[in-house]
N, C-alpha and C positions, 0 to 999 in steps of 0.2 A: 271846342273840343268835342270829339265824336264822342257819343256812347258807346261803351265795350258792351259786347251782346249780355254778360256775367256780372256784369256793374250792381253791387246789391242795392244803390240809392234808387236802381229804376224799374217798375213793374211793366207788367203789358195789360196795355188797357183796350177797350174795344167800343167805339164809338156808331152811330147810326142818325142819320140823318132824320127828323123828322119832317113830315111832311104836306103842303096842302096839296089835294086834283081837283080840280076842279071840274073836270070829265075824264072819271078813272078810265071810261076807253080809251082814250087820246096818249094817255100815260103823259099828261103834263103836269108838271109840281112846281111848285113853290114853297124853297127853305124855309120852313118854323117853327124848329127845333133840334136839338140835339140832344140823343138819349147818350150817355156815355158809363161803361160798368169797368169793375175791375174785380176778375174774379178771385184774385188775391185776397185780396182784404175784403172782400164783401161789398162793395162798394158802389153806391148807382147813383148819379147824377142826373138831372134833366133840368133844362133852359128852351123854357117857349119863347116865342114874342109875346109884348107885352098885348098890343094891339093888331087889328088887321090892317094897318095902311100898307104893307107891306105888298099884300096879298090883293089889297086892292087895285093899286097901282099897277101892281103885274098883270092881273085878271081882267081886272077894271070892274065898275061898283055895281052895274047893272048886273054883273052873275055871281054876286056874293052877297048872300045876306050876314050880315054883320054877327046880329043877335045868335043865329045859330052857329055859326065859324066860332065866335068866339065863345060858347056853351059844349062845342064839341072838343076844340083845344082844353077848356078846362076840364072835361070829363076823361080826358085822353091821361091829362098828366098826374090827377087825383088817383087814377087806374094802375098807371106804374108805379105812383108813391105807397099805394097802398100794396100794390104785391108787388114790392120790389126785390124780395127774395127769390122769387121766381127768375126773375132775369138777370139775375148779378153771375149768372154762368154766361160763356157763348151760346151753349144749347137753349140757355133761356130767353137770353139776347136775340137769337133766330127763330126762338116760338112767339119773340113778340111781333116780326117780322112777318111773320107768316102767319098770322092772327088775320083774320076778315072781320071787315070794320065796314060796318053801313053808312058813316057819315064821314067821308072823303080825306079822312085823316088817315097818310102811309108812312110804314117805317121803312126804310132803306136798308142794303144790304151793311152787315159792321165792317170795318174798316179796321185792322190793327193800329197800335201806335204806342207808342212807348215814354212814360210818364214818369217823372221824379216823384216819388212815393208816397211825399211830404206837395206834392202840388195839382193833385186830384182835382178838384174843386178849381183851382183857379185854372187849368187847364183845360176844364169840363166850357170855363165861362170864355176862357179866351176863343175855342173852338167854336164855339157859338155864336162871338162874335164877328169870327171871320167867315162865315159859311152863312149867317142867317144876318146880318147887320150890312148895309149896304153903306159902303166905300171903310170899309175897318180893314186895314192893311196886316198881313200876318208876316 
């Protein structure tokens, strides 16, 4: 059944890719994460990987050090948990976007999408599995 645009069970949510470069000139990335808000309810989700094989694989091991990939990941998602009131807007969502980060981790432009109100969170995780989880069918 479609969603009527007026449906009260469903908000609008705004999601953004995160992101590894591994040569921000090159502008190449690799899915590893997904920051997802909802300005309605206040709302902010985020889902990194747990690991960098991911990253690996893609990149391959000889141009990624590990230790720091996965110390810049964590400092990335500690960053948004902790001012997450700052980006639970779009305008905050695009100031996180628009943030210059010295260690290769990018956020993507937000994407609208439209979410049953009550399934935030599982939403935030399915999304992430299909955008950053390799062969997770949506």
């Amino acid at each position: 059944m479609a969603m009527q645009p007026r449906d009260p069970n469903y908000v609008e949510t705004y999601y953004s890719l995160i992101q590894f470069c591994p040569e921000i000139n090159r502008e190449e990335r690799v899915n590893i994460g997904v920051v997802m808000i909802c300005p309605v309810t206040q709302w902010l989700g985020i889902h990194m990987t747990p690991d960098n094989s991911r990253i690996m694989r893609l990149v391959g091991n000889d141009n990624v050090d590990d230790t720091v990939v996965t110390a810049a990941k964590d400092d990335f998602k500690r960053m948004v948990e902790r001012d997450a009131e700052q980006y639970v807007t779009l305008h905050g969502l695009l100031m996180l976007v628009n943030r210059q980060r010295a260690d290769n981790i990018c956020v993507g432009v937000p994407r609208s999408h439209h979410v049953l109100s009550d399934q935030l969170q599982q939403e935030a995780q399915a999304m992430y599995d299909w955008l950053c989880v390799d062969g997770v069918p949506r």
